[in-house]
N, C-alpha and C positions, 0 to 999 in steps of 0.2 A: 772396624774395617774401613768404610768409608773415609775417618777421622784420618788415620794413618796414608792413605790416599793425599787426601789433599794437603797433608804438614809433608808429605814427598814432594809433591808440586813444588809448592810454595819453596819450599828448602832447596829442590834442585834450580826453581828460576834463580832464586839468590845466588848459588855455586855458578850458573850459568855467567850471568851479567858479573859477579863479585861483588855482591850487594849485602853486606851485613857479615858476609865469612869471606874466605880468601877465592878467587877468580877459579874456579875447576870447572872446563867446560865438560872434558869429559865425562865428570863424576856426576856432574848435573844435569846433563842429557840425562844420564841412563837412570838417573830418579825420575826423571820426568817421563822416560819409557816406560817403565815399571809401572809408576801410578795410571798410566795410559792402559797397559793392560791387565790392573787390576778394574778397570773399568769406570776411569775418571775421565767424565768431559773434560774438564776443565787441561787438564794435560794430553789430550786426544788435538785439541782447539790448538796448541802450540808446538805439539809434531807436526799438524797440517802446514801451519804457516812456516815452520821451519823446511819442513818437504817441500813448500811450493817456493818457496825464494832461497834453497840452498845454505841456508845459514848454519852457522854454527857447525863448521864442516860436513854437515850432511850435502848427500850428492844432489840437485835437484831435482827431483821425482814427483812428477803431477801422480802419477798413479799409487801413490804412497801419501800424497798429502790427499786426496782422495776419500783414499779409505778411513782416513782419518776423520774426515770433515763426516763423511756417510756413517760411521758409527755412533757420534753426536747424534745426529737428526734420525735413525732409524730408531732410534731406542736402544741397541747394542749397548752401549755406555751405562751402567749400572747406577755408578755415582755422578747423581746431578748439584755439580756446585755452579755451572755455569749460574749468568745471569740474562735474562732474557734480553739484553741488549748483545749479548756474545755471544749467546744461541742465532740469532740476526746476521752477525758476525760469518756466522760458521757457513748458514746458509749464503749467503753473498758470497763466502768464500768457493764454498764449492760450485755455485753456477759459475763465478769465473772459472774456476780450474776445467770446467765443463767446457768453457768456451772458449778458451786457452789449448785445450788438447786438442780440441776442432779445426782450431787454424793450424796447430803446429800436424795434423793430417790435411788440411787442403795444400800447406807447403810440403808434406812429400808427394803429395801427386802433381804440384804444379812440376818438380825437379824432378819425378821420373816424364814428364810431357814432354819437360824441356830437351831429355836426349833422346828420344825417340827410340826409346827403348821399353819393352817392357820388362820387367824385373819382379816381376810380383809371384814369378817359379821361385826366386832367389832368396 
């Protein structure tokens, strides 16, 4: 189970970039989804970062790249192929997206201040 996990990974990053087979981003996301939620860090670790910078046509969603990075590190993730220097990785990543969602909430409350309005019924 695990094994077939991570040759999805590994196969979908290829299809992804067009490294070794022909360029299919979309057929190599949704391997890399899959392995993800057969409960592969290692493909959890590269939906984060594609969640948190929008790549690869995904929309950019902290709260998607999030959940991803907190599955890694809670133990959620079943297969651990990560390596401890990615595991690190993951961690950094998710305290930024932590402190990234932070500012992008102090920037809507400085822009409801700014019109002097409260909207927060809205």
């Amino acid at each position: 189970e695990g094994g077939d996990a991570c040759a999805m990974v590994m196969l979908g990053l290829f299809h992804v970039v067009g490294e070794v087979v022909e360029k299919n981003v979309t057929y190599g996301m949704s391997m890399v989804s899959v392995a993800a939620g057969m409960g592969s860090d290692f493909a959890a670790l590269y939906l984060s970062k594609w969640y948190a910078t929008g790549e690869h046509g995904l929309p950019k969603d902290l709260t998607k790249a999030k959940y991803w990075s907190a599955r890694i590190l809670d133990g959620t993730c079943t297969i651990k192929d990560l390596t401890n220097d990615s595991r690190r990785e993951a961690e950094a990543q998710l305290r930024d997206l932590h402190e990234e969602a932070a500012e992008d909430d102090d920037d809507e409350e400085e822009e409801e201040d700014d019109t002097g309005m409260d909207t927060s019924d809205h």
